[in-house]
C-alpha positions in Angstrom: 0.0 0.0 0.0 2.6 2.5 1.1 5.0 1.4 -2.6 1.4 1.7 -4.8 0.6 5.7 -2.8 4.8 6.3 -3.6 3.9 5.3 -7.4 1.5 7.7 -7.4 2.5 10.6 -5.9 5.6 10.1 -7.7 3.7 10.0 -11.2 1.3 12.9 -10.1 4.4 15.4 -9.6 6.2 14.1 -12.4 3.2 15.2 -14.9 3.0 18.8 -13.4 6.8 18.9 -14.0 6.4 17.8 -17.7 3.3 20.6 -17.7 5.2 23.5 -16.8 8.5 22.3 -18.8 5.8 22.2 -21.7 4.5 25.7 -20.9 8.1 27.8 -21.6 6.6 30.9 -23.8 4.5 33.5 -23.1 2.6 36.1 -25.4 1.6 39.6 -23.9 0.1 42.6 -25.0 0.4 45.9 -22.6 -3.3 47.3 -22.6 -2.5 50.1 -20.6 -0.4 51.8 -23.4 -2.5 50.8 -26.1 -5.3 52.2 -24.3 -3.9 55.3 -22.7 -1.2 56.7 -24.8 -1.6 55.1 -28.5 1.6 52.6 -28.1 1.7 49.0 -29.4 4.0 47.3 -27.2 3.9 43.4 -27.8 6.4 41.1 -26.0 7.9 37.8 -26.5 9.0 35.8 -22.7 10.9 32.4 -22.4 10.8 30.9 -19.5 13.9 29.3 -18.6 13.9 27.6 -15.0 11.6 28.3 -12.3 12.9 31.2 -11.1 14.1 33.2 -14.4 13.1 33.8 -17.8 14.4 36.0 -20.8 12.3 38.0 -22.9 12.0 40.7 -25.5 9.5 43.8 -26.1 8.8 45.9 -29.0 7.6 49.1 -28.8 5.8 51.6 -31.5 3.4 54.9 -31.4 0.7 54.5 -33.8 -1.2 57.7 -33.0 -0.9 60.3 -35.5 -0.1 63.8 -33.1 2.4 62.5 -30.6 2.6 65.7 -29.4 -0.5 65.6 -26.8 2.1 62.2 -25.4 4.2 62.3 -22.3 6.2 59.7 -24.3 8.9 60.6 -26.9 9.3 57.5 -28.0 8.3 56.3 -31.6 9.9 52.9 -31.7 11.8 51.0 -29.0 13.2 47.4 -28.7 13.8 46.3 -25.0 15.7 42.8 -24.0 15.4 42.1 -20.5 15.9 39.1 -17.7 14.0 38.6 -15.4 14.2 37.1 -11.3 11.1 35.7 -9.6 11.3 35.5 -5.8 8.2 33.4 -5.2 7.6 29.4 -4.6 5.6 29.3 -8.0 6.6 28.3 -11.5 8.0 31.6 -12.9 5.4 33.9 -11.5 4.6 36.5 -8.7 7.5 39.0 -7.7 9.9 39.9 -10.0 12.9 42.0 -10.5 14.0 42.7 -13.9 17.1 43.8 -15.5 16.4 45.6 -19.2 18.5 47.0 -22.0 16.5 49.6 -24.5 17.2 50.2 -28.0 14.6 53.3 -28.2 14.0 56.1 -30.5 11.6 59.1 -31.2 11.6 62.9 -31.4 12.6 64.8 -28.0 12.5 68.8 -27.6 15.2 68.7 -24.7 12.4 70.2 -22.5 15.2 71.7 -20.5 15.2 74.5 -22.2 11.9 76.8 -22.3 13.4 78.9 -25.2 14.9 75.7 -27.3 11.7 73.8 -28.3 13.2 72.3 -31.3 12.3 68.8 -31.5 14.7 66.8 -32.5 14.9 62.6 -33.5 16.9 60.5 -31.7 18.2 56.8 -31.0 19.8 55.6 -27.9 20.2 52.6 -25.7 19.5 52.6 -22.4 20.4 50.3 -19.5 17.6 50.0 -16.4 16.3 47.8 -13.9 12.1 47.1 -12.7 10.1 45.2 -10.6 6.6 43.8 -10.6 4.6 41.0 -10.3 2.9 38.6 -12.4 -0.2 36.6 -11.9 -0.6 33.0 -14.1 -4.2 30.9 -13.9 -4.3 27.2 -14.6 -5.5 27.6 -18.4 -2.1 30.1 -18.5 -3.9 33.4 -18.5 -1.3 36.1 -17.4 -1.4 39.5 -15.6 1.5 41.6 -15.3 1.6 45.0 -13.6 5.5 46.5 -13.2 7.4 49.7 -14.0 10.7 51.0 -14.1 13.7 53.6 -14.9 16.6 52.9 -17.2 19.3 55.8 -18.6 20.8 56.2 -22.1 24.1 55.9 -22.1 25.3 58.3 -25.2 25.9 61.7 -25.3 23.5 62.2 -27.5 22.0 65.7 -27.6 18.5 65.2 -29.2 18.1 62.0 -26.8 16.5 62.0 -22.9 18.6 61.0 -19.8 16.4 58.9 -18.8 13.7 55.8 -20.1 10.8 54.3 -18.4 9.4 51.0 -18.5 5.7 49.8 -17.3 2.1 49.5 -18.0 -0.5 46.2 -16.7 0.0 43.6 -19.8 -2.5 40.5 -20.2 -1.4 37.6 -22.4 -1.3 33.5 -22.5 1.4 31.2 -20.9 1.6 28.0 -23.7 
């Protein structure tokens, strides 16, 4: 009796392990910038253990007067790996670290008498934290934010990036 509940128990964690080694990718879509401020911003995460995955966002303005935008940006491309600090599969609290490739038009709002716009492209090197919540059919909701700085000396380019927004997506 005590070798057939071993069997079992045995075979029962063995299938949730082959589940979530089947269930590495993940497909989100940030709603709060598509809804809020007219930015498609789609990424791609791979989960590699646990505890860390890798992933990669994209980032473009689709509006047509980006003016009435806090954002700068037109276009950015943002790498990033991630931590998770929970007892789950790759989900709750996370700290991330992020590279940006971004670009845009940026009036150097320093200056109240320069309001030249002018493009740019930089890349940028931050950090963010958040949390992400995963269902059993592999729903996912993410909330996080965070700060990064370009690193050239470019003129027409911002000192600093952010990062954030509530993305919904599916775990497969």
């Amino acid at each position: 009796m005590i070798l057939l509940s071993l069997v079992l128990v045995t075979q029962v964690f063995g299938q949730e392990k082959r589940q979530i080694e089947k269930e590495r990718n993940e497909v989100k879509l940030n709603a709060s910038n598509l809804i809020a401020f007219q930015f498609m911003d789609l990424t791609y995460e791979r989960l590699l253990d646990e505890d860390s995955s890798m992933g990669i966002g994209t980032l473009f303005y689709f509006g047509t007067d980006q003016s009435d935008s806090w954002d700068y940006r037109t276009f950015s491309l943002t790498p990033y790996f991630r931590q998770y600090f929970s007892n789950s599969h790759a989900k709750g609290f996370f700290v991330e670290g992020f590279g940006m490739f971004n670009s845009g038009n940026y009036n150097g709002d320093s200056n109240f008498f320069d309001s030249e716009e002018r493009s740019f492209f930089d890349f940028a090197l931050g950090i963010s934290v958040g949390g992400k919540f995963v269902n059993k059919s592999g729903f996912i909701a993410e909330v996080y934010g965070g700060l990064g700085r370009n690193l050239s000396a470019n003129e027409g380019a911002p000192e600093i990036v952010g990062r954030g927004g509530i993305s919904v997506g599916f775990r497969f």
